[in-house]
MARKOL-495892 format. One record per residue (C-alpha): residue number from 1; residue in one letter; z, y, x. Coordinates in pm, whole numbers, plus 32768, in hexadecimal, padded with zeros to 4 digits. Each point is the difference from the previous one (the first is absolute). Last residue first. Layout:
MARKOL-495892
<pt num="NUM" residu="A" c3="Z" c2="Y" c1="X"/>
...
//
This chain:
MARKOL-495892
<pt num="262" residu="X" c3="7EF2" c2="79FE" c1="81DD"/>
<pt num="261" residu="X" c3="7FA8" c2="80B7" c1="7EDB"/>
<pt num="260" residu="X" c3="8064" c2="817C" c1="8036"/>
<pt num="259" residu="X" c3="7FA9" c2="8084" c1="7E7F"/>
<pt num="258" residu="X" c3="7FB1" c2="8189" c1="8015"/>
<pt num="257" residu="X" c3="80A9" c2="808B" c1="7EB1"/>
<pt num="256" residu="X" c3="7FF0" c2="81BC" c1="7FBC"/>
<pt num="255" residu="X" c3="7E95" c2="7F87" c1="7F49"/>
<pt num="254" residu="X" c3="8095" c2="7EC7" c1="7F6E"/>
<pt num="253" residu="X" c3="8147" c2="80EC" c1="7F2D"/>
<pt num="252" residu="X" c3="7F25" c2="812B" c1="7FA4"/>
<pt num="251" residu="X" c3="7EAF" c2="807F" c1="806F"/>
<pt num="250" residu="X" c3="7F05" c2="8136" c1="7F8E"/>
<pt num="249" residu="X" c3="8081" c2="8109" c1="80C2"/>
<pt num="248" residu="X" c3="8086" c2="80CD" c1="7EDB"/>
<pt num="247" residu="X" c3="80B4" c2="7E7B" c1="7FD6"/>
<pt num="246" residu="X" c3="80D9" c2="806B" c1="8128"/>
<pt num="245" residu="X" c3="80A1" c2="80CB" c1="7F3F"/>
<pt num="244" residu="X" c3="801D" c2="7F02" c1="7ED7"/>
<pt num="243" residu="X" c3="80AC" c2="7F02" c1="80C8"/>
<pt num="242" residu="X" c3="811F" c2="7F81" c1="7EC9"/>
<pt num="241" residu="X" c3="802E" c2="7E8E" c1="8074"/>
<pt num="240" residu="X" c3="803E" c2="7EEC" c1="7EFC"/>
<pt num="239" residu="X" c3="8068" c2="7EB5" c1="805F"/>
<pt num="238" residu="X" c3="7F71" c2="7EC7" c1="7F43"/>
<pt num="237" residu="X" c3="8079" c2="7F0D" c1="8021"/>
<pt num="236" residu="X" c3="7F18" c2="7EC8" c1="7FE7"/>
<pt num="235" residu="X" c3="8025" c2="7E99" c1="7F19"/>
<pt num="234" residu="X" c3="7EB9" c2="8010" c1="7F5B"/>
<pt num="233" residu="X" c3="8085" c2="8070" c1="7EDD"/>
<pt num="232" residu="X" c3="80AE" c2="810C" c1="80DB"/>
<pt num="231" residu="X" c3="7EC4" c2="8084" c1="807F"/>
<pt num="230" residu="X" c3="7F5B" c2="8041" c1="7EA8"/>
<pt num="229" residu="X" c3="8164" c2="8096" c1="7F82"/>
<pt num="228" residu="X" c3="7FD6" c2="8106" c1="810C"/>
<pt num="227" residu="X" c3="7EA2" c2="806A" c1="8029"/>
<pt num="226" residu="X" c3="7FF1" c2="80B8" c1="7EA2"/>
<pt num="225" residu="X" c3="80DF" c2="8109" c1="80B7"/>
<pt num="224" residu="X" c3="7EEB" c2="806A" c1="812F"/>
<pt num="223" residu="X" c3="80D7" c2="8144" c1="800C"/>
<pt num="222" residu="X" c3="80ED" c2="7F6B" c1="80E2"/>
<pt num="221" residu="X" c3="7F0C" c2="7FC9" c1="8112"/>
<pt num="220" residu="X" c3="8050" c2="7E9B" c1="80BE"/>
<pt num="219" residu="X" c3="80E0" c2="7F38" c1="80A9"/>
<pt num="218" residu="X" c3="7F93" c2="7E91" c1="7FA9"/>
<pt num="217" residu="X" c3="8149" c2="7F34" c1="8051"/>
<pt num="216" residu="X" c3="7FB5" c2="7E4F" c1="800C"/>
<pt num="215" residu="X" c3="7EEE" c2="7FEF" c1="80D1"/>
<pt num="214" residu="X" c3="8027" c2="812F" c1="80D2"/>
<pt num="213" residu="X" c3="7F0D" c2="80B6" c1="7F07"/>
<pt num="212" residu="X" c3="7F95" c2="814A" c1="8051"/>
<pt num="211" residu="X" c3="7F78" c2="812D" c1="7F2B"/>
<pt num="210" residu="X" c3="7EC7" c2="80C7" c1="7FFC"/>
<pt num="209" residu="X" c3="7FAE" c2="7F39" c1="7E95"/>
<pt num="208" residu="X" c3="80A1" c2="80E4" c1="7F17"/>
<pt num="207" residu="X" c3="7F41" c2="8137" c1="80A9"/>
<pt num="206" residu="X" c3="8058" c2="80C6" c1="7ECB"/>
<pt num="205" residu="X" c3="7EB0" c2="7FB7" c1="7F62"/>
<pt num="204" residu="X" c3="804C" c2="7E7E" c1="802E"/>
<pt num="203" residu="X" c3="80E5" c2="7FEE" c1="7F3A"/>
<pt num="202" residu="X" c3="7F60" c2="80CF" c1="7ECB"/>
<pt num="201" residu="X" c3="7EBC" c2="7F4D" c1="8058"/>
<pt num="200" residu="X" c3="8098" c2="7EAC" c1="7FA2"/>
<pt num="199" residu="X" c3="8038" c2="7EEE" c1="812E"/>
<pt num="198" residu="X" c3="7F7D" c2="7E8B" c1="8037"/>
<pt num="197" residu="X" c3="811D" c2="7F23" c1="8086"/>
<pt num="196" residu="X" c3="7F2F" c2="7EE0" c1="80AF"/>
<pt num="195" residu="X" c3="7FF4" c2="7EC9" c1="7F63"/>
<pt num="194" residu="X" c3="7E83" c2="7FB4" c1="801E"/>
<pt num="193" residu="X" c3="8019" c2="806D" c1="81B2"/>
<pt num="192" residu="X" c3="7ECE" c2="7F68" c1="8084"/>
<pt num="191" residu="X" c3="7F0D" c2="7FEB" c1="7EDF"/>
<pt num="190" residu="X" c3="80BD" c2="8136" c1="7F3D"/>
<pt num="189" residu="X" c3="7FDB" c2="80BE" c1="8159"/>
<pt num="188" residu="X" c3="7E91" c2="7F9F" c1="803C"/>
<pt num="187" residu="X" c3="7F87" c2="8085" c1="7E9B"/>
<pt num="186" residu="X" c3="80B5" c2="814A" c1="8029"/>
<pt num="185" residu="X" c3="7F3A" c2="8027" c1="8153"/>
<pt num="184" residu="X" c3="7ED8" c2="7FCA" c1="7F22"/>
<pt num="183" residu="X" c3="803A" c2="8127" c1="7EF1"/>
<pt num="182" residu="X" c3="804B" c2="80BE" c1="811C"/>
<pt num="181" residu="X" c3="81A0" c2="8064" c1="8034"/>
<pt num="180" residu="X" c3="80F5" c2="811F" c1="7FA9"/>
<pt num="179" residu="X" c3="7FDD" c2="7F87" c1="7E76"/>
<pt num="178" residu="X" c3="8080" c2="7EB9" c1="8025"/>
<pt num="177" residu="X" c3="817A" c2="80A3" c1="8075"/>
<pt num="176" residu="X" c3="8067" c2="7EFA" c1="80DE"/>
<pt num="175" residu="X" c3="8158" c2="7F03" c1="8049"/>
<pt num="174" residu="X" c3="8032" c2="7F0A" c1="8109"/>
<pt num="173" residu="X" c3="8091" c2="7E8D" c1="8032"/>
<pt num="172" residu="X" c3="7F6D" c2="7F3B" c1="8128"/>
<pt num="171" residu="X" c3="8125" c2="7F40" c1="8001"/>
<pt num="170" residu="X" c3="8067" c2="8033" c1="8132"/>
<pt num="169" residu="X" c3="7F8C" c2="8171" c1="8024"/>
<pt num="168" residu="X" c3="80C0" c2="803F" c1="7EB1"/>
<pt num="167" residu="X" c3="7FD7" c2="8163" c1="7F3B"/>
<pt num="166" residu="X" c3="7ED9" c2="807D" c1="80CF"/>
<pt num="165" residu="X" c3="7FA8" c2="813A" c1="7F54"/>
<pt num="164" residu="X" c3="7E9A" c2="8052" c1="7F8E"/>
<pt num="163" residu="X" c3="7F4E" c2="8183" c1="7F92"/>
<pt num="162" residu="X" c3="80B6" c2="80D1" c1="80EF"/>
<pt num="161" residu="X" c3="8022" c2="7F1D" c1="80F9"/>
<pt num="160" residu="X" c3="7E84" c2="7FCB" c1="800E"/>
<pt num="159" residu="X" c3="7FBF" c2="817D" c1="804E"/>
<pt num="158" residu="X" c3="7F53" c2="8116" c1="7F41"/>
<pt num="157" residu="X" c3="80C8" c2="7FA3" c1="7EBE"/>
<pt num="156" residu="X" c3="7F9E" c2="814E" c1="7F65"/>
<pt num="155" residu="X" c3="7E9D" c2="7FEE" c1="8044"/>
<pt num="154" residu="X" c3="7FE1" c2="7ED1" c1="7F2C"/>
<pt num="153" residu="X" c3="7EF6" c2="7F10" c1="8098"/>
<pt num="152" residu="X" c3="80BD" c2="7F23" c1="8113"/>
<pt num="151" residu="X" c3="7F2B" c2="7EBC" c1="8068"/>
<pt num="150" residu="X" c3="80C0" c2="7EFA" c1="8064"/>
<pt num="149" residu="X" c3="7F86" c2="7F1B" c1="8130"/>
<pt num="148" residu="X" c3="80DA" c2="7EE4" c1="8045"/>
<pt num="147" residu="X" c3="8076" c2="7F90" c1="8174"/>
<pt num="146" residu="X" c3="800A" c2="7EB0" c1="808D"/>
<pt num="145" residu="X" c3="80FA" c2="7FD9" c1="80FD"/>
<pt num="144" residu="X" c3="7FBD" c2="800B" c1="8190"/>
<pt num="143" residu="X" c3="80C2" c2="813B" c1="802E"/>
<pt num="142" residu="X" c3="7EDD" c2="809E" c1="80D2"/>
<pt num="141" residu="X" c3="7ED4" c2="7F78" c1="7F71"/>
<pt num="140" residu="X" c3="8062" c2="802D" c1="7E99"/>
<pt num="139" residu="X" c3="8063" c2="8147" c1="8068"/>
<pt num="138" residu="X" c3="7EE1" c2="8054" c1="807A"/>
<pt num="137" residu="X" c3="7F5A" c2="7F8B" c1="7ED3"/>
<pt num="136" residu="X" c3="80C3" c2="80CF" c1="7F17"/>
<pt num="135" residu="X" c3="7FBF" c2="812C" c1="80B9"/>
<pt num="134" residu="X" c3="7E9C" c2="7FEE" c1="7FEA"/>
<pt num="133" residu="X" c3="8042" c2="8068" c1="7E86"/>
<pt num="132" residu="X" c3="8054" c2="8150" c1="808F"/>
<pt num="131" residu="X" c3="8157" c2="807D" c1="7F79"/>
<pt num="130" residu="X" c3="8011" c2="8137" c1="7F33"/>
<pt num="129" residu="X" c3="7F5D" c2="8032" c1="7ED4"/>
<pt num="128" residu="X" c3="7F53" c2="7EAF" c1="7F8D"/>
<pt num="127" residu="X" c3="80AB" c2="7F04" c1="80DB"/>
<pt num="126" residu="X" c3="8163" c2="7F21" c1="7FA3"/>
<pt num="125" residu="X" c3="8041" c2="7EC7" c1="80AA"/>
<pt num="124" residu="X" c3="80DC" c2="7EDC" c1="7FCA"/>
<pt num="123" residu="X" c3="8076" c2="7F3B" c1="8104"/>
<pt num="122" residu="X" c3="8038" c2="7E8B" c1="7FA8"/>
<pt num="121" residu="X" c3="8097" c2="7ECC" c1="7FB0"/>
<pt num="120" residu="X" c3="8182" c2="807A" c1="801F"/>
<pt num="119" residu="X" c3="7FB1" c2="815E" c1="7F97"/>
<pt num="118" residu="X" c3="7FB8" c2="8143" c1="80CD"/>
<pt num="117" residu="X" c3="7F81" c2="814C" c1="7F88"/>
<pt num="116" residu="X" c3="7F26" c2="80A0" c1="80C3"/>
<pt num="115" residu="X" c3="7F61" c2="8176" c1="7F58"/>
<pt num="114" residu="X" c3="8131" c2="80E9" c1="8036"/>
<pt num="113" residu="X" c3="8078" c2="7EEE" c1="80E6"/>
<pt num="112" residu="X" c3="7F46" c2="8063" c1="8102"/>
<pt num="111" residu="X" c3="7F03" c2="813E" c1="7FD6"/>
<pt num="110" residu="X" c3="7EDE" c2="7F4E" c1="806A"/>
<pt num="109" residu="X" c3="7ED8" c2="809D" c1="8076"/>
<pt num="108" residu="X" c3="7F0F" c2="7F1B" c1="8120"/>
<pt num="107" residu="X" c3="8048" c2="7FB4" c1="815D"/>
<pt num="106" residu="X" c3="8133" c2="7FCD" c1="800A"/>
<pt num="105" residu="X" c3="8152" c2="8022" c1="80FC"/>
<pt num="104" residu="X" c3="8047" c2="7EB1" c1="803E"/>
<pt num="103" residu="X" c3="8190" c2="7FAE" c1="8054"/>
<pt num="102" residu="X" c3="805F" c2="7E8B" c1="8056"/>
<pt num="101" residu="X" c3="7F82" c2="7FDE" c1="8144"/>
<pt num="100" residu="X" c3="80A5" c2="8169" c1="806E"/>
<pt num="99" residu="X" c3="8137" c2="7F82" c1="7FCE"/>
<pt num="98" residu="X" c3="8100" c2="8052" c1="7ED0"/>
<pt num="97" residu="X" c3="8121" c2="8080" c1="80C0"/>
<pt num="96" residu="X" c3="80C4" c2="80F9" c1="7F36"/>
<pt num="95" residu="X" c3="7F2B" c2="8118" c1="80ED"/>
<pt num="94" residu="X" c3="7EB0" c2="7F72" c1="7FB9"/>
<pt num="93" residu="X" c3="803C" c2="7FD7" c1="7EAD"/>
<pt num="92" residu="X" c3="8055" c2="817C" c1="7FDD"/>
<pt num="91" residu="X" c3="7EFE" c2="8065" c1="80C6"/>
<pt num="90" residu="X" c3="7F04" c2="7F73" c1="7F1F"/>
<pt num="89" residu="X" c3="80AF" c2="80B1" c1="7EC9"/>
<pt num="88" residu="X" c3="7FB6" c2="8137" c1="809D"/>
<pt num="87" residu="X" c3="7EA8" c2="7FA7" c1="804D"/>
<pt num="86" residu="X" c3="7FB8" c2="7FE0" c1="7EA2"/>
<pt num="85" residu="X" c3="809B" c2="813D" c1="7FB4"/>
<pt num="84" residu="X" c3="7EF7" c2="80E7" c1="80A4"/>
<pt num="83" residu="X" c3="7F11" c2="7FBB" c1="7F07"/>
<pt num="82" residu="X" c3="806F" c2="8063" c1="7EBC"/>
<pt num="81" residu="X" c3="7F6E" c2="8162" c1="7FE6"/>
<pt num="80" residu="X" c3="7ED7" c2="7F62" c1="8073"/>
<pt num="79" residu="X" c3="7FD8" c2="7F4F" c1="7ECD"/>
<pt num="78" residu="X" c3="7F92" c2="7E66" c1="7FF0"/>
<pt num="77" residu="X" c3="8124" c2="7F8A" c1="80CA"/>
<pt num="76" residu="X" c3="7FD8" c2="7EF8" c1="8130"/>
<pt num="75" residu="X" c3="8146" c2="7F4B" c1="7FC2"/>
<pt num="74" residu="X" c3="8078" c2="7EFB" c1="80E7"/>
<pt num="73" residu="X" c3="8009" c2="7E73" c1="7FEF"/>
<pt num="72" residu="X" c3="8147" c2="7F81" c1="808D"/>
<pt num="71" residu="X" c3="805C" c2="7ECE" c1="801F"/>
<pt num="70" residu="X" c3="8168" c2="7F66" c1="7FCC"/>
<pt num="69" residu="X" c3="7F99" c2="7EE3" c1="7F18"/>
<pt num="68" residu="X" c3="7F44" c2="8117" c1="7F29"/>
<pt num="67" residu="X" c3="803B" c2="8158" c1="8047"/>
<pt num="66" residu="X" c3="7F0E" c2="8134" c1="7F6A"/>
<pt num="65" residu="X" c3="7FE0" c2="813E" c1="8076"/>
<pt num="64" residu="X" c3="8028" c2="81A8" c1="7FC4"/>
<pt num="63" residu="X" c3="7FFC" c2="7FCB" c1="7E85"/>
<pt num="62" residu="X" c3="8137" c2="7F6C" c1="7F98"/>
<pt num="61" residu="X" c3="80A5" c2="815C" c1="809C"/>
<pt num="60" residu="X" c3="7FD3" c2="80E1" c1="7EFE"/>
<pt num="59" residu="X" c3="810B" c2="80D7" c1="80BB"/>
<pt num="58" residu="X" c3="7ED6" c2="807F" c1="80D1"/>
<pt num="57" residu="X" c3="7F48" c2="80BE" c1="7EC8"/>
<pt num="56" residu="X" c3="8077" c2="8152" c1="80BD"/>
<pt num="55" residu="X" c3="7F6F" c2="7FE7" c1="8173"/>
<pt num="54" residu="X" c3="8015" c2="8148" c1="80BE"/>
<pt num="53" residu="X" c3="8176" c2="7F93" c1="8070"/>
<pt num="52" residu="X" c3="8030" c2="7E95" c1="8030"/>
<pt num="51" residu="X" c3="80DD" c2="7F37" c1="7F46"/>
<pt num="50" residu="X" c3="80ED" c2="7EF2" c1="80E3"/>
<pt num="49" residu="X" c3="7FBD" c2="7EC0" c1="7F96"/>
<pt num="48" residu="X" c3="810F" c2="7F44" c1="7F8B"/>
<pt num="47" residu="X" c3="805B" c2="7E63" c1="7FE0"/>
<pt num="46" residu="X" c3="80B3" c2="7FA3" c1="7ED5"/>
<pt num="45" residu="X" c3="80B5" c2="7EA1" c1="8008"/>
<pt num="44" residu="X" c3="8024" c2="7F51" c1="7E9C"/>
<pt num="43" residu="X" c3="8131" c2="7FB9" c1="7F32"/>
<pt num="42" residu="X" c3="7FF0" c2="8062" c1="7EA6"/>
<pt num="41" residu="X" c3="80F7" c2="813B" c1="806D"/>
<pt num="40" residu="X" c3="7F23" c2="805A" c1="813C"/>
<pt num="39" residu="X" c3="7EB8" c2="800A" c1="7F14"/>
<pt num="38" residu="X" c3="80B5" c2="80D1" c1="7F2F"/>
<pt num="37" residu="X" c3="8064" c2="8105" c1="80E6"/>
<pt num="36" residu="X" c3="7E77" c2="8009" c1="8082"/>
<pt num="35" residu="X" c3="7FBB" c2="8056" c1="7E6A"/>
<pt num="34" residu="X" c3="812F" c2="8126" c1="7FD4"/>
<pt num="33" residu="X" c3="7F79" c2="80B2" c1="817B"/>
<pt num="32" residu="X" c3="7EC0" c2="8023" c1="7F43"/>
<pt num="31" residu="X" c3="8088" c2="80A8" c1="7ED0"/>
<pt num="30" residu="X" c3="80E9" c2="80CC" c1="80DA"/>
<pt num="29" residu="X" c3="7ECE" c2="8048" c1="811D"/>
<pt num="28" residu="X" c3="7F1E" c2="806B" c1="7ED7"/>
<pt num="27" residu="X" c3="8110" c2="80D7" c1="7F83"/>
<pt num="26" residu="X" c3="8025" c2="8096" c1="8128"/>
<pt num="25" residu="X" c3="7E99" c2="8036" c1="801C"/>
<pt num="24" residu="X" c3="7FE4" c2="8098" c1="7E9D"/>
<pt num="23" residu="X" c3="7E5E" c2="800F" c1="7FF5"/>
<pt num="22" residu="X" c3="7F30" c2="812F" c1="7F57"/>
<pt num="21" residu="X" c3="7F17" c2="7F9A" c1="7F21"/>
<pt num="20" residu="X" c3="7EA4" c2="80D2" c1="804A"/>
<pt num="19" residu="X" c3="7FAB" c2="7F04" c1="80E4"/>
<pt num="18" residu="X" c3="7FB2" c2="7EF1" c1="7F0D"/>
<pt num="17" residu="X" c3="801E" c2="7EA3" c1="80B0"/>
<pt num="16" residu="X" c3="7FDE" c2="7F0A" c1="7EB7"/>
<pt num="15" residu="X" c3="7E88" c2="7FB4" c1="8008"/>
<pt num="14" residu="X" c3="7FDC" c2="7F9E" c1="8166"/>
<pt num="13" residu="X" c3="7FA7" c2="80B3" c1="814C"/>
<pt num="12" residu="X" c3="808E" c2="8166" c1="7F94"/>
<pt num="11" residu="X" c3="8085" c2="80FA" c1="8116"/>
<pt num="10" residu="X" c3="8159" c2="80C4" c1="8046"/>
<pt num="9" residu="X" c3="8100" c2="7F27" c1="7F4A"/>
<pt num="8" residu="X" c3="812E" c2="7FE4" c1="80AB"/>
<pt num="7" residu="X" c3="80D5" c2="7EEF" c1="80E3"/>
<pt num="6" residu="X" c3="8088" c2="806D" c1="8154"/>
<pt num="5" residu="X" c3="8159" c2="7F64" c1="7FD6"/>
<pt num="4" residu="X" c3="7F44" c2="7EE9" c1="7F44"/>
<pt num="3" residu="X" c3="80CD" c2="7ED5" c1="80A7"/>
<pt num="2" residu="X" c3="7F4F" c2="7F14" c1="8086"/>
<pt num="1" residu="X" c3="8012" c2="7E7A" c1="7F92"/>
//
């Protein structure tokens, strides 16, 4: 995670970032400060990047790499205004002693787990605004699991993990809003995933799905309110997380989320 000390609203890249809105920074930090808190009380190490000056949307952390079985596949962003972070996340790695064998810096856009979303069977992969759909074959190549193509078509849900949450990555248990996808990338996730938890446009309109799942907790935007029984039937808790500054920057509870799998 990194904290948004430096976090405002200067530019739009996405539907939601309206620089006209002023941003509460301390606020931001309080609200953002609240969701690493509750990751220490449910039991789970937090790791910190520290913010760098000059780049705002770096508290949206999930997007500056992917790790899968301790490798590291970096971010190439699609907006310069972006750019600079993905070698800030490199460094990081390098200096908590993830070798140079295991990092790749890539070739083609990806904006990590903004558009990678890992289950036990496979890596899903969003494309259609921001990541390059080369991206899913190099990282295919380099993680050595098969990877799904998704095409995104909703402006608003500009990145996978805005549009599909992982719920179990060992049971291969996830839920989507329909709407965010192709008419055939809809068709491959009822073939591969029929159960999945399929989510109204109110919830998902309030960034419902930017929310993560430890398997049993799913820590997610409190707003997304027709979430909650759904995820309880199915034997989640749900945990709702009030991140609506950061929301003028068009992420929530995923966005803030980077997930180290070792």
């Amino acid at each position: 995670m990194c904290p948004p000390a430096h976090f405002k609203v200067t530019y739009s890249i996405n539907p939601w970032m309206d620089p006209t809105k002023p941003v509460d920074v301390p606020l931001a930090v309080a609200q953002w400060e609240d969701l690493r808190d509750r990751y220490l009380a449910l039991g789970h190490t937090v790791e910190i990047l520290t913010p760098s000056r000059g780049l705002p949307d770096m508290v949206f952390a999930a997007n500056g790499a992917t790790v899968v079985d301790g490798r590291v596949l970096g971010a190439k962003f699609a907006y310069p205004e972006r750019s600079e972070e993905a070698s800030a996340h490199l460094d990081w790695f390098r200096a908590h002693g993830y070798a140079d064998l295991d990092l790749r810096l890539p070739e083609h856009v990806n904006e990590g787990e903004g558009d990678f979303a890992v289950t036990a069977s496979w890596i899903l992969a969003g494309r259609g605004f921001r990541s390059s759909p080369l991206a899913a074959d190099e990282a295919q190549e380099f993680f050595g699991r098969p990877v799904i193509g998704l095409e995104l078509v909703d402006p608003r849900y500009y990145h996978l993990d805005t549009a599909l949450c992982v719920l179990d990555d060992a049971r291969d248990e996830i839920m989507y809003f329909p709407e965010a996808f192709s008419r055939g990338s809809r068709a491959v996730l009822e073939r591969l995933l029929p159960d999945a938890l399929k989510v109204t446009d109110e919830d998902a309109a309030v960034l419902g799905l930017n929310a993560v799942s430890d398997g049993r907790h799913v820590l997610l935007p409190q707003a997304a309110v027709g979430l909650y029984a759904p995820l309880r039937a199915r034997g989640f808790e749900p945990i709702g997380m009030d991140l609506s500054e950061l929301l003028k920057g068009g992420g929530s509870v995923k966005c803030c989320t980077q997930e180290l799998r070792v």
